[in-house]
C-alpha positions in Angstrom: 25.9 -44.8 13.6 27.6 -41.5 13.3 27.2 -41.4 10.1 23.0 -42.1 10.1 23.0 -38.9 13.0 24.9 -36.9 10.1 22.6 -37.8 7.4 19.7 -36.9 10.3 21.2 -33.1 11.0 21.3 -32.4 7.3 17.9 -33.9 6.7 16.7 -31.7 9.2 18.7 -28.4 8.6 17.3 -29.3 4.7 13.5 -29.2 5.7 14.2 -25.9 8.1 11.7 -23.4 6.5 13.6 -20.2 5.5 12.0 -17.4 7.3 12.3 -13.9 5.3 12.8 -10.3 7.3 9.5 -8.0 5.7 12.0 -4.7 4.8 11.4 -1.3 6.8 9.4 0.8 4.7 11.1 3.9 3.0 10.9 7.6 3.8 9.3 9.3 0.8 11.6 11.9 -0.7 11.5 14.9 -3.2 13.0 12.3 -6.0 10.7 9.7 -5.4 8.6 9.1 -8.6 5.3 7.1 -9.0 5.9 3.2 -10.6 2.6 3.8 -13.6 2.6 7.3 -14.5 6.5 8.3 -13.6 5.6 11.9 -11.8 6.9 12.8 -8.7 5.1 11.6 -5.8 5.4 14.9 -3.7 3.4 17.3 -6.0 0.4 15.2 -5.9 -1.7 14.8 -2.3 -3.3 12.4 -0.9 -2.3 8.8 0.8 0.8 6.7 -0.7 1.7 3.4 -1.2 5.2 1.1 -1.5 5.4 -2.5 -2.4 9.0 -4.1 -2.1 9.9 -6.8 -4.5 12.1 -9.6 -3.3 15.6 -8.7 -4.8 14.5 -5.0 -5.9 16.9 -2.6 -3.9 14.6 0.0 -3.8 10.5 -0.3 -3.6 7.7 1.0 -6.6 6.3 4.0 -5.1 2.5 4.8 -5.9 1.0 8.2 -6.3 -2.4 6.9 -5.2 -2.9 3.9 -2.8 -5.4 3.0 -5.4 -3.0 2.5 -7.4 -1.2 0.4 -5.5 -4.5 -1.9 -4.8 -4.4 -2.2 -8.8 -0.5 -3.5 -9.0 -1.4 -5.9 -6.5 -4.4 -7.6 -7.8 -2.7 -7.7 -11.5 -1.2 -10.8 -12.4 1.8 -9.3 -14.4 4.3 -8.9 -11.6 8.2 -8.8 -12.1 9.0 -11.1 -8.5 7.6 -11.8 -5.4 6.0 -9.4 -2.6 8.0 -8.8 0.5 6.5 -6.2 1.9 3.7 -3.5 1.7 3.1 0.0 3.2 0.7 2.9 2.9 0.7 6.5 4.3 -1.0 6.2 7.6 -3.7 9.0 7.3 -4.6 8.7 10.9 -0.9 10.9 11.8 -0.8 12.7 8.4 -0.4 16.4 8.7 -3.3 17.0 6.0 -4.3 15.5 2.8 -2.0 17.8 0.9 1.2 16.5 2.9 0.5 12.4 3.5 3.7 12.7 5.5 7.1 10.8 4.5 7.8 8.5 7.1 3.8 7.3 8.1 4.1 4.3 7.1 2.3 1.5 7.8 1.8 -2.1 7.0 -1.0 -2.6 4.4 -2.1 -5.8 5.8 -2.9 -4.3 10.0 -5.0 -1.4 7.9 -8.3 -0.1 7.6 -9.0 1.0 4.2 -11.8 3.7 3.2 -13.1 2.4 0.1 -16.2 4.0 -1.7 -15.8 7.4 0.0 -16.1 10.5 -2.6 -12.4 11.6 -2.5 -9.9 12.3 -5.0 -6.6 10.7 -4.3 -3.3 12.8 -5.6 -4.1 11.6 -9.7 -7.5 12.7 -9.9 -9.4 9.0 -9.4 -11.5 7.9 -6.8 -8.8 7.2 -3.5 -8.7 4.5 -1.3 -7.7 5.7 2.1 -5.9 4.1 4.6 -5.8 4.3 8.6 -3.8 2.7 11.1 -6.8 3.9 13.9 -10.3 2.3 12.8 -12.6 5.6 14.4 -10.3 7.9 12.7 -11.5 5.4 9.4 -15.1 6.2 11.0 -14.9 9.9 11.6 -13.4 9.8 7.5 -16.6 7.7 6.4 -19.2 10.2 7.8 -17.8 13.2 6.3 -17.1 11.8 2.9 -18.6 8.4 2.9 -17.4 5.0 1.9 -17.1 1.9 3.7 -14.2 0.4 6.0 -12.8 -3.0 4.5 -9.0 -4.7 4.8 -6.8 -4.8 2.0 -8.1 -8.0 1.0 -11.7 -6.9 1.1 -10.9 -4.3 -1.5 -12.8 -5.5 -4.8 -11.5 -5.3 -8.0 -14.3 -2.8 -9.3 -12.8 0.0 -7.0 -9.3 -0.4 -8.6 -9.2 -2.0 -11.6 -12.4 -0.4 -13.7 -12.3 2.7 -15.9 -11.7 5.7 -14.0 -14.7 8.7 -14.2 -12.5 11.9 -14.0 -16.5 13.7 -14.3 -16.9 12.6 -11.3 -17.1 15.7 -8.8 -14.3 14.5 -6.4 -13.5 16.6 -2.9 -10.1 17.1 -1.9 -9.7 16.9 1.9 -8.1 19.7 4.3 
């Protein structure tokens, strides 16, 4: 009998669903360089983005959260997701300075997609707010609609990119 309630305990501890900790997101610093085009994050404005990969010490940093938006939806990943953040540019200081510490988690924000913006590499941005009227306010000055991560469709971050396009560059 003791044995069978042994067997029983390590069935059970067996099937017990490992539960995984999402990482804190990272304060952006001086050194911090962007995962496509390598340049350093702080000399280009606009919203940011950080994925962390499950056994990656440190997270890929994006220049534009467009950007970011395209490594997600691409199938040519080096390990699994384990957590997502963007510059929350509901507290930012200004467009200029996204802030380093903002951070919030991708999936609980609204995302201005559409609008006529130029994130910090020249391309059309995809802004992101943790407050949906600040979202709002952003749409009716520069346009664009207000969607979730996963609402985001591939044509705003995976087509060819229209550098003609007369961008503005927000306060």
């Amino acid at each position: 009998m003791k044995r069978l309630v042994l067997i029983a305990l390590i069935a059970l501890a067996a099937c017990k669903e490992e539960v995984a900790v999402a990482p804190d997101p990272v304060d952006l610093t001086p050194d911090a360089l962007s995962f496509f085009c390598q340049m350093n994050i702080a000399e280009h404005g606009g919203p940011k983005g950080q994925i962390h990969l499950e056994g990656y010490p440190a997270p890929l940093f994006f220049a534009q959260v467009r950007d970011m938006v395209a490594y997600l939806k691409s199938p040519e990943r080096d390990a699994d997701i384990t957590a997502i953040y963007v510059s929350d540019m509901s507290v930012a200081p200004n467009w200029q300075q996204p802030g380093v510490s903002n951070w919030i988690a991708a999936e609980v924000a609204t995302f201005v997609v559409g609008s006529n913006v130029a994130g910090g590499m020249g391309a059309r941005e995809v802004v992101p707010f943790s407050n949906p009227a600040d979202a709002a306010s952003f749409i009716d000055q520069y346009g664009g609609a207000a969607l979730t991560l996963s609402e985001i469709p591939d044509t705003e971050v995976l087509g060819p990119v229209d550098l003609g396009l007369l961008l503005e560059t927000p306060a």
